[in-house]
C-alpha positions in Angstrom: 0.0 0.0 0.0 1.1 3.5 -1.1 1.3 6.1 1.7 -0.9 9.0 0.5 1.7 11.6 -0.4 3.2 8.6 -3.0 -0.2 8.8 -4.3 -0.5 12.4 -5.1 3.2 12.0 -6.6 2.4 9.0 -8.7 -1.1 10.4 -9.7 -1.9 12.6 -12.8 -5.4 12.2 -13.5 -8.0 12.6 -10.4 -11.7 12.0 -10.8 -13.2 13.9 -8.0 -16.8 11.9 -7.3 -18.4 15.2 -5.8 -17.4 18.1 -7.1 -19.3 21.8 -6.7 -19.6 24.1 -9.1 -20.4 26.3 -5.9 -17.1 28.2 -5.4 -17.7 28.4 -1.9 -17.5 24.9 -1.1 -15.0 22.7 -0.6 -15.6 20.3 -2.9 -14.5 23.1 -5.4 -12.0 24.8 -3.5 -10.0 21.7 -2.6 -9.9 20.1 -6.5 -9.3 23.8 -8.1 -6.2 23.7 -6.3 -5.2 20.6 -7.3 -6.0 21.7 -10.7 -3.6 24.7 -10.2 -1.1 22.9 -8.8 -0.9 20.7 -11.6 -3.0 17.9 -11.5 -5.5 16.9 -14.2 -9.0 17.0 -12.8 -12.1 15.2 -13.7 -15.3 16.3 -11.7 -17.8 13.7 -11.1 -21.2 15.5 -10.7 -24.3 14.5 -12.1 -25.8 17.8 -12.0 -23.6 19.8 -13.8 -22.2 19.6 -17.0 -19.0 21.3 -16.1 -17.0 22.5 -13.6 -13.4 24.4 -13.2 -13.9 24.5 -17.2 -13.6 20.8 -17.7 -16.6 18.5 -18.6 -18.4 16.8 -15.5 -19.3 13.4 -15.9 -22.8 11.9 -14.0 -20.6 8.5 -12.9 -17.1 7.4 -12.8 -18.2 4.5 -15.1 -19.2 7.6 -17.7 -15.3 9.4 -17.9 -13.8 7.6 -21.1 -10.1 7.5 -20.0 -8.5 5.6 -16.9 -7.7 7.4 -13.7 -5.2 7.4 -11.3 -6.7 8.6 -8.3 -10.7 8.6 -7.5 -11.2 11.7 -4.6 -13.9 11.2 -2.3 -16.6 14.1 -1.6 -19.4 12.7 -0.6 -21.0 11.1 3.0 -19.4 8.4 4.4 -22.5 6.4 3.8 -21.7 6.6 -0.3 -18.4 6.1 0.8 -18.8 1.8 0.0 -20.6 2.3 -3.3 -18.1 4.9 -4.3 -15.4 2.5 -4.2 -17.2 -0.5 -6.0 -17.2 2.0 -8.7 -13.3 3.3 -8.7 -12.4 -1.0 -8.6 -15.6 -1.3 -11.5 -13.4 1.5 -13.7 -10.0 0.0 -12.5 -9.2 2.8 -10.8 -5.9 2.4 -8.6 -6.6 4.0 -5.7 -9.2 5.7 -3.5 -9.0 8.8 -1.6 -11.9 10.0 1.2 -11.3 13.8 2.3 -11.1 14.8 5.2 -14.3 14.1 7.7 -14.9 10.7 5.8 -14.3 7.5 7.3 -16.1 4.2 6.6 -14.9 0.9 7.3 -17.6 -0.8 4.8 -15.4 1.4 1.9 -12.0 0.8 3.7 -13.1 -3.4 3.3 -14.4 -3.0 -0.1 -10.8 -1.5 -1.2 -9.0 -4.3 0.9 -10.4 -6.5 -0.7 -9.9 -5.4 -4.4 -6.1 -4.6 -3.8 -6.3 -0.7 -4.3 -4.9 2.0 -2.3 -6.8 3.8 0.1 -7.0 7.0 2.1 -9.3 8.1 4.4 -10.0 11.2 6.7 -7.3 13.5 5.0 -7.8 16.5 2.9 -5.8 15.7 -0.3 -4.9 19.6 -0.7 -3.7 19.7 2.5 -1.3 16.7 2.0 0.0 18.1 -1.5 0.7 21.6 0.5 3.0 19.6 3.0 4.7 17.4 1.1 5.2 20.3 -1.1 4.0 18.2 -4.1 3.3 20.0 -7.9 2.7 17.9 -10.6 5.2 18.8 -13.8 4.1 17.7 -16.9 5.5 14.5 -18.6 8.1 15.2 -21.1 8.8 13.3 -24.3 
């Protein structure tokens, strides 16, 4: 299991299963730094057709390229089904923000063999470890 600053570092594509067009929310705060930082973000939203000027998709099964990293904003009771989905699109590893814990989606990824993070703010872990993401030459 990667620790979760090895997953922001070996991450370039994160499919963020919540995200707000609301700017005052977090769940648009948090990924539009990522974005700024570096990291190539695709919101998962089923109400909105775009968000930080990138296309939304309604489900991770709908986003028609692989991902690296599935973010996590929604209740810990989604938390499970969430996951089934990330391990449905083969996605390598899960991450939960911050206030998010469940041990049914902690299980789930277990037992497909996927990283997992939960209860950490994935903005706040890029800050520390001081992580950008520089595109890939060549």
């Amino acid at each position: 299991m990667r620790k979760a600053r090895q997953l922001l570092a070996d991450a370039a594509v994160i499919a963020v299963v919540g995200a707000s067009r609301d700017p005052a929310k977090t769940a648009h705060q948090v990924p539009a730094r990522m974005l700024r930082a570096g990291w190539r973000i695709i919101p998962v939203n089923p109400l909105a057709g775009e968000i930080f000027s990138v296309p939304a998709y309604p489900r991770l099964a709908d986003i028609p390229e692989p991902v690296d990293l599935v973010n996590v904003f929604r209740p810990a009771g989604e938390a499970a089904a969430v996951v089934r989905q990330a391990v449905a699109i083969g996605a390598p590893a899960v991450w939960l923000q911050q206030g998010i814990v469940s041990p049914e989606a902690r299980r789930v990824a277990a037992e497909a063999g996927i990283d997992y993070v939960e209860d950490r703010c994935i903005a706040v872990e890029r800050a520390l470890g001081r992580l950008t993401r520089r595109p890939r030459s060549g």
